[in-house]
C-alpha positions as CSV (number, residue, x, y, z in Angstrom):
1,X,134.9,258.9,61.7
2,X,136.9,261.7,63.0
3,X,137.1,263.3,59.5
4,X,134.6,265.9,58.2
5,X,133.9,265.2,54.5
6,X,132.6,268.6,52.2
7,X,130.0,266.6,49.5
8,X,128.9,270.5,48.1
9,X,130.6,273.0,46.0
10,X,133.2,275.4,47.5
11,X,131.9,278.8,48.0
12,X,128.7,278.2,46.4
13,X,125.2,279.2,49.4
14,X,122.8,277.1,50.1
15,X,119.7,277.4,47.5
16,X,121.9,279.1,45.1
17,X,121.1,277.1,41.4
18,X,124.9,276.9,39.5
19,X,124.0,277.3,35.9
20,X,127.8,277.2,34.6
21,X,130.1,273.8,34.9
22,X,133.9,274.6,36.1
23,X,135.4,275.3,32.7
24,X,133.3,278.0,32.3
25,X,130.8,276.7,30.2
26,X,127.0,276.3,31.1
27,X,124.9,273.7,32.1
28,X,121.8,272.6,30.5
29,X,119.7,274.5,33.0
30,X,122.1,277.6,32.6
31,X,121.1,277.3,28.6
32,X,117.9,277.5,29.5
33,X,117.9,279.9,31.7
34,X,120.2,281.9,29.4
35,X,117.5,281.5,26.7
36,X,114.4,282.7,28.8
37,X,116.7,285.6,29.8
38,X,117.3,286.7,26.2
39,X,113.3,286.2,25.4
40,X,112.5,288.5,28.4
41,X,115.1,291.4,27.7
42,X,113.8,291.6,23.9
43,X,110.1,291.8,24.5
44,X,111.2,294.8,26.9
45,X,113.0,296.0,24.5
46,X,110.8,295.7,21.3
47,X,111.3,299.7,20.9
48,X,115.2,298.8,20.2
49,X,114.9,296.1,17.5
50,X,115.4,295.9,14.1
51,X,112.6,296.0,11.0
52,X,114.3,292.4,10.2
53,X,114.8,291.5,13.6
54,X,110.8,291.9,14.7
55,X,109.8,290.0,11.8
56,X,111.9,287.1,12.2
57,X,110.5,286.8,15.7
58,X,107.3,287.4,15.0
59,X,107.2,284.7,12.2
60,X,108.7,282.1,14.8
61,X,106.0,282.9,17.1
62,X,103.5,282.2,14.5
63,X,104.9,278.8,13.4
64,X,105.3,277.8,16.9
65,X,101.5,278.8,17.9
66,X,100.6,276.9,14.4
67,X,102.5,274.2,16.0
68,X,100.6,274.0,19.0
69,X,97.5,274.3,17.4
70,X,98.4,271.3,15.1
71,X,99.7,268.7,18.0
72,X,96.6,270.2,19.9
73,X,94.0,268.5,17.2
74,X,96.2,265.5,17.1
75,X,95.9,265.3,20.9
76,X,92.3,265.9,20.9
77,X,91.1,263.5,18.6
78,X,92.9,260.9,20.4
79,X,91.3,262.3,23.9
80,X,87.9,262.0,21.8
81,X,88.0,258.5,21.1
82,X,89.6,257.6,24.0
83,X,86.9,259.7,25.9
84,X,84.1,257.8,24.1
85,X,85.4,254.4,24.8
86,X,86.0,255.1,28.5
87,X,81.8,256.1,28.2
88,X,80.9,253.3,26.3
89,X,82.8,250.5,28.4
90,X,80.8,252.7,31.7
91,X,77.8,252.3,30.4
92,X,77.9,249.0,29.8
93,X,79.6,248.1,33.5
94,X,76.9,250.7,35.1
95,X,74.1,248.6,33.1
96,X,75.6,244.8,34.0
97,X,76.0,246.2,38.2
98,X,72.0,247.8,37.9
99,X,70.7,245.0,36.3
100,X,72.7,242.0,38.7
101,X,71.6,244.4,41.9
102,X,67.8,244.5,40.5
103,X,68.1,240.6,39.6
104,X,69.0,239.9,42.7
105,X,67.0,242.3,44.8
106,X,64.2,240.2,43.1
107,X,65.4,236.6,44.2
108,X,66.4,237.4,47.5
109,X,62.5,238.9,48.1
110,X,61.0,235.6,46.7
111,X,63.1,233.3,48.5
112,X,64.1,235.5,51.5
113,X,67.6,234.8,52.0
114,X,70.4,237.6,51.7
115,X,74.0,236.5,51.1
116,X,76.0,239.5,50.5
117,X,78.5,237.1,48.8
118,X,76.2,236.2,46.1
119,X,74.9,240.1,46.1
120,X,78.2,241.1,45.1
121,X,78.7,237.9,42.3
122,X,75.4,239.1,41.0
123,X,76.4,242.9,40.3
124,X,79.6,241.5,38.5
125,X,78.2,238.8,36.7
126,X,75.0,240.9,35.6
127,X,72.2,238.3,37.8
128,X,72.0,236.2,40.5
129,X,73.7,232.4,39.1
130,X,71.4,230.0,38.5
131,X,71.5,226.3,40.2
């Protein structure tokens, strides 16, 4: 252990992001970083683009938005259903655990004997079980 062992790039500081691979060539997170570059210099720049060069971004904005409005209904019909089966399957737990608590508020007042054993089979199974 008397050796000291360098596991980082040479040069590079610490919290400094490398966005290029040694060859020169960059890294996925240098393409996109690259890319989100080049989107921010030309809406600055709008003034300095072309007739052509507008339009062609301003039709890719608009299919990407009617993109995202498209996988949005997809995604929301899902959610719907899946919305109104989570409400459906509630119900019908909230009603089973109200009705097994009332059945069995009702028996333990006639007999007068508490178990909170049976209290707690009685909400899941919807009433007290019967001998």
């Amino acid at each position: 252990m008397d050796e000291l062992q360098h596991h980082g790039i040479k040069g590079q500081k610490w919290g400094v992001r490398r966005f290029q691979n040694a060859d020169g060539s960059l890294t996925t997170a240098g393409k996109q970083r690259a890319s989100e570059t080049k989107k921010r210099t030309d809406a600055k720049n709008r003034g300095t683009l072309t007739n052509a060069q507008l339009k062609q971004k301003i039709e890719r904005l608009q299919l990407e938005k009617q993109l995202r409005e498209l996988t949005n209904q997809e995604v929301n019909s899902g959610r719907v259903y899946a919305q109104k089966i989570l409400k459906d399957v509630g119900s019908k737990v909230l009603t089973t655990a109200a009705s097994g608590a009332l059945l069995y508020a009702g028996k333990a007042a006639i007999t007068k004997s508490f178990s909170p054993q049976e209290f707690a089979n009685a909400i899941f199974n919807g009433g007290p079980k019967k001998k």
